[in-house]
N, C-alpha and C positions, 0 to 999 in steps of 0.2 A: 840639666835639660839640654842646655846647649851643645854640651859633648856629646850626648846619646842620639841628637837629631846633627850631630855631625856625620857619626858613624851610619846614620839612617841615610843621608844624603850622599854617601859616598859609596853605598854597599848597593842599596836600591837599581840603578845603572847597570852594577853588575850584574844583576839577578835578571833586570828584564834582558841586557844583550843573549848570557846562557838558554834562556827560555826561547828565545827567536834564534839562537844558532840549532837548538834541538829541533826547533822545528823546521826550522828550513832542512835539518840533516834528515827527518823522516819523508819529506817532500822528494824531497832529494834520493833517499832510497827507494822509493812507491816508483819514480818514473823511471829511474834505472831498472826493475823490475818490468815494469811495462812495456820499454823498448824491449828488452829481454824478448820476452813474451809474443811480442807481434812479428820480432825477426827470424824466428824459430818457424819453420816449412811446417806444416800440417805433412800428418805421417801419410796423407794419400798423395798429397805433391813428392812426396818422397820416393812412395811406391810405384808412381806412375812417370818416374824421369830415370827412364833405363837406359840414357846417352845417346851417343850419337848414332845414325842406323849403321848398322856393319854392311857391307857390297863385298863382293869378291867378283870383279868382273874378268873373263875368262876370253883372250884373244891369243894371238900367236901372231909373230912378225918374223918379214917384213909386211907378207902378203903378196901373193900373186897377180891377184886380180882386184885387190882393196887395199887402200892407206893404211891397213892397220894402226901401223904408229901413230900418226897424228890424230886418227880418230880415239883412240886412247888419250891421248893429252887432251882433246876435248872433253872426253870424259872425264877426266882428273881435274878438269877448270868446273866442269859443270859440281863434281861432287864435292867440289871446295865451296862453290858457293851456294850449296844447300848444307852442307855440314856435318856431309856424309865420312863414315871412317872407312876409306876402300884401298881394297888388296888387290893389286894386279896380278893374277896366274898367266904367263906368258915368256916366249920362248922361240923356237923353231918350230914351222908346220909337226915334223914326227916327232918334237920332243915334249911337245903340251897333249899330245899324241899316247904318249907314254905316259904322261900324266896319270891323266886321264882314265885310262887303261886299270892305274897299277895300285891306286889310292880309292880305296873306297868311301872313304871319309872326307872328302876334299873339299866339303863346303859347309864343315863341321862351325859352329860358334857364329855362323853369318845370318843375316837376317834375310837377305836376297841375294841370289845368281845374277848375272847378266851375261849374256853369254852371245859373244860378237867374231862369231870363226866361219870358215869354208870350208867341211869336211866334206864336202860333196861326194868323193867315191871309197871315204873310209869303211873298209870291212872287217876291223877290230870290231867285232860287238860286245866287248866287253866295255869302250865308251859308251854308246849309247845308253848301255843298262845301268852303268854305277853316275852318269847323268840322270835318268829319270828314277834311278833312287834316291837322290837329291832330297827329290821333290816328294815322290809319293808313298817313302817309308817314314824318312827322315823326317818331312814336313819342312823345308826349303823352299820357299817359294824362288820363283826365275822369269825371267826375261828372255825372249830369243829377236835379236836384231838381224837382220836380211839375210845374210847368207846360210845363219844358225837354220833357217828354213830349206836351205838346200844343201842337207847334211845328209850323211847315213843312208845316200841312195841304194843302196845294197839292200837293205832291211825292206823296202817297200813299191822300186820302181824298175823290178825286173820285168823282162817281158820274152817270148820263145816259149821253147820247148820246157828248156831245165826251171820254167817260172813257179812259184806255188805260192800258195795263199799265207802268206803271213799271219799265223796265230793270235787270234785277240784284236788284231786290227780291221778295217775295214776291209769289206771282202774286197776292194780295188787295191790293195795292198797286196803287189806281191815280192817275193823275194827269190835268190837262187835255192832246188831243192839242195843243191851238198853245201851249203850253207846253213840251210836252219839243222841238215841232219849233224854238221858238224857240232852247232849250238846245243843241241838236245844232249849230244852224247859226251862234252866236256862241261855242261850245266844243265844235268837231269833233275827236272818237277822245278827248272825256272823259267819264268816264262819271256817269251820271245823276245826282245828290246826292238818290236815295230818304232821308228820313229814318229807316224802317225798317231802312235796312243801316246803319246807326250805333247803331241802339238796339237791334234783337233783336227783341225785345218791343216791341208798341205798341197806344196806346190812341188811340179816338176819341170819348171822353166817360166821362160817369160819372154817379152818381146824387145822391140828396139827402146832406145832409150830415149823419153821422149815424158814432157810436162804431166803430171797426174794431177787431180783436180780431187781433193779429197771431200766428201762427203760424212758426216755426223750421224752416225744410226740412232746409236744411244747417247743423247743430247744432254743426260743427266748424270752420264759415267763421272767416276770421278778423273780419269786419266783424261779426259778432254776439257776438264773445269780449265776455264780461264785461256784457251786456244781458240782458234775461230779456223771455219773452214778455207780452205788456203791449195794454192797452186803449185807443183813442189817446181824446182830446176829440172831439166833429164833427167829422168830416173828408171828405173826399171819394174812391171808392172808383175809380178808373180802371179802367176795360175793359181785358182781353186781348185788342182786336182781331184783331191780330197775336201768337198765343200761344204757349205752349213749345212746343209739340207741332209747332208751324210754323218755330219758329225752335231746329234741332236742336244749335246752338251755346251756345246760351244755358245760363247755371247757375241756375237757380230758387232764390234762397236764404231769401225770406219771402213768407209768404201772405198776405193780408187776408181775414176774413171779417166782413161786414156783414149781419146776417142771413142771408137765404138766397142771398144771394151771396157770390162768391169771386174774388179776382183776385192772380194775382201783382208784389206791391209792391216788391221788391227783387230784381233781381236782374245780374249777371256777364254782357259779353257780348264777345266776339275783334272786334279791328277792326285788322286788315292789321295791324303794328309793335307795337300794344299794345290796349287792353282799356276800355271803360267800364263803370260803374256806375251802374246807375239805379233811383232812389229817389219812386217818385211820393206819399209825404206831403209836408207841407209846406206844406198849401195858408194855415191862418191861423195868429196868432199864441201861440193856444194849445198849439196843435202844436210849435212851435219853443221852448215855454218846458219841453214833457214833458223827463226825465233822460233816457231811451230813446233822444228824435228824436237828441238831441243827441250822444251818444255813439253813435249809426249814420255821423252826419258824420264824425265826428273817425275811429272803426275806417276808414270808405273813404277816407276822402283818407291815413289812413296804410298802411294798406292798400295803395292804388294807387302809391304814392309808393316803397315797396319791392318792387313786385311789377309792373313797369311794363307786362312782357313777356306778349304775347299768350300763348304757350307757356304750355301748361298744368303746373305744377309735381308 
């Protein structure tokens, strides 16, 4: 008896430690499973984190009449610190020119345009067209900052005799006639590339340079979330040549007033697949250093970038 409640007394110990290591080891498994389990993304978090937004913004340097450079590295600070992935297109005036011109596909894989140039008397119309097919075959959304608005004067601010009405655009749209007859006859059944049917809105100059007092039309946009109405440095005040009231598509979303004048500075416009936005400050680089200019960039390229579609929401 003694013996057999020896062997009881020495084995028992054993039996219960085994028992409590087996279970601590299914404890033990079940939570390891559960961390598992919880750290794993849900497949709509998955589907719906398509990385960082793509930009391709579109300047030429040095610039004539605009910092270009610098105003790019401002834009490169800005799109660092929203966590944008951007591709600078840029170069010589005639060689982003060329570009432009020669690549149909040029804003292929990107999520938005911006598009920050002075083509003021370019009469390549082959930019203009493989620009707003960008937008309105491809479905590219863009951006046009200040001087993008006094571009492709050719297509739409002729005036005299040889003037004619630019096809598609606003009848205040005109252009030279051996121009559009040259466009017909080396791009028969395509249609015209008015710069106005890309922009909405459009200007043909502007005044002295001098504080603009920006006003809030649509107070619920998302491109003006989180800015306030604000006073710019000198700036330059661009005409509504082409104004809302012409272009019934357009959204008016900020005013400028410069004294006794007034012009619409920002606004929303449908093009075929998707939509631009255009912002005519911009022009020096006091402007680009205001909190306001900058957080209107960053709102429309995010902005555009979630909201691609012409389709009004």
């Amino acid at each position: 008896m003694k013996a057999k409640r020896s062997k009881l007394s020495m084995w028992l110990p054993l039996a219960i430690l085994s028992m409590l290591a087996a279970c601590l080891g299914i404890i033990s498994c079940n939570d390891s499973n559960a961390q598992t389990e919880q750290a794993k993304p849900s497949e709509k978090e998955e589907v719906a984190d398509n990385g960082p937004t793509k930009v391709l913004y579109v300047t030429f340097e040095p610039g004539k009449y605009h910092k270009y450079t610098p105003q790019m590295n401002i834009f490169k600070e800005v799109a660092k610190a929203n966590e944008w992935e951007v591709k600078v297109m840029t170069g010589t005036h005639d060689g982003v020119i060329k570009e432009l011109a020669e690549n149909p596909d040029f804003a292929e894989g990107y999520d938005v345009v911006v598009y920050n140039f002075c083509f003021a008397h370019c009469d390549n119309l082959n930019v203009p067209y493989n620009i707003i097919e960008q937008t309105k075959t491809k479905g590219v959304p863009a951006m046009l900052v200040h001087c993008a608005l006094h571009s492709f004067w050719p297509t739409y601010k002729e005036k005299g005799d040889h003037a004619v009405h630019a096809p598609g655009a606003h009848e205040k749209a005109k252009t030279k006639k051996e121009l559009l007859a040259k466009w017909n006859k080396e791009h028969p059944g395509k249609e015209f590339p008015a710069w106005p049917k890309f922009t909405g809105i459009a200007s043909t100059g502007h005044g002295a340079q001098k504080p603009i007092q920006t006003v809030h039309l649509v107070k619920d946009h998302p491109i003006v979330k989180g800015t306030t109405e604000y006073k710019t440095v000198n700036a330059e005040l661009y005409n509504n040549f082409i104004n809302a009231d012409d272009s019934k598509d357009t959204i008016s979303i900020i005013k400028g007033d410069q004294g006794k004048k007034s012009a619409i500075i920002l606004w929303e416009h449908p093009v075929g697949k998707s939509k631009v936005v255009s912002f005519t400050l911009g022009h020096g680089m006091e402007e680009w250093s205001q909190p306001e200019f900058r957080q209107i960039l960053v709102n429309g390229v995010n902005y555009l970038a979630k909201n691609p579609s012409s389709e009004k929401k």
